[in-house]
N, C-alpha and C positions, 0 to 999 in steps of 0.2 A: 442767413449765412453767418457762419462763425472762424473766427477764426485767433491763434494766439501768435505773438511776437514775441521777442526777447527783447534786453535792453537794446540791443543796436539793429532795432526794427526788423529785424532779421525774423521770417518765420518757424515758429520750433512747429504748428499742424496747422489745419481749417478741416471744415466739415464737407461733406458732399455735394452742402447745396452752392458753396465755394465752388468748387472744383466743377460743378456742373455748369455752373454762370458762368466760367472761361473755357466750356468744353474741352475740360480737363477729366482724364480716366480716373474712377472713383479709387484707382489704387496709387496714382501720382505721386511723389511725394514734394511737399511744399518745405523739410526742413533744409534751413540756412538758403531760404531763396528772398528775396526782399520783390519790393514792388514794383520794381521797374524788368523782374523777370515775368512777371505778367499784364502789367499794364503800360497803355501810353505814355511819355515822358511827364505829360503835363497830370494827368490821373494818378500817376505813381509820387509826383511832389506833392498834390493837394492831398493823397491819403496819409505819407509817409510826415507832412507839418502836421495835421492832424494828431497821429500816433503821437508826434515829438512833442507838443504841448500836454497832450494827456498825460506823460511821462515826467516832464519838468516839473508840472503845477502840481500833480498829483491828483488831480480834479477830473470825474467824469464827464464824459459827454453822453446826454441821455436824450434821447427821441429826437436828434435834430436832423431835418429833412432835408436829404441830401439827393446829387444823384450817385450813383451805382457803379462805380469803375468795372473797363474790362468785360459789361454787358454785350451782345452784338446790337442789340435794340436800348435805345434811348429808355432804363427803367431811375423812375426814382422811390424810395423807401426812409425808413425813418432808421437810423445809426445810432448806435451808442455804443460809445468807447468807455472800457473799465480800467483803470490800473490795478494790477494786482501784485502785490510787495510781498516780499518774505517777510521772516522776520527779524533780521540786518534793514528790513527799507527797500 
């Protein structure tokens, strides 16, 4: 699954396989939705701290094994968050 945010966590797209894990139509559109438009209160704060430290530190997060917000079945997978800057930062 993939997917991109803006600075205010805000989604600008995701991929299919996104949209398919929240049995979402492959034509949906995810921009300027954040995570509590698809996930549980508590699953949308643990992705959205996540996102927001990635963002602050500037530091990735690579292969850490989480579970999977928004599944219907209990999946867990390996995550990594990237920050990606212009070039203003």
């Amino acid at each position: 699954m993939f997917y991109v945010k803006d600075i205010n966590l805000n989604y600008v797209t995701a991929n299919s396989a996104f949209l398919k894990n929240l049995s979402l139509n492959k034509n949906f559109s995810v921009l300027g939705k954040n995570d509590t438009d698809f996930f549980p209160i508590k699953e949308a704060a643990v992705n959205e701290n996540e996102d927001r430290e990635v963002f602050i530190s500037g530091k990735s997060i690579i292969n850490s094994e989480n579970y999977i917000p928004g599944s219907r079945k209990k999946k867990w997978g390996l995550n990594s968050k990237i920050p990606i800057f212009d070039s203003k930062g």
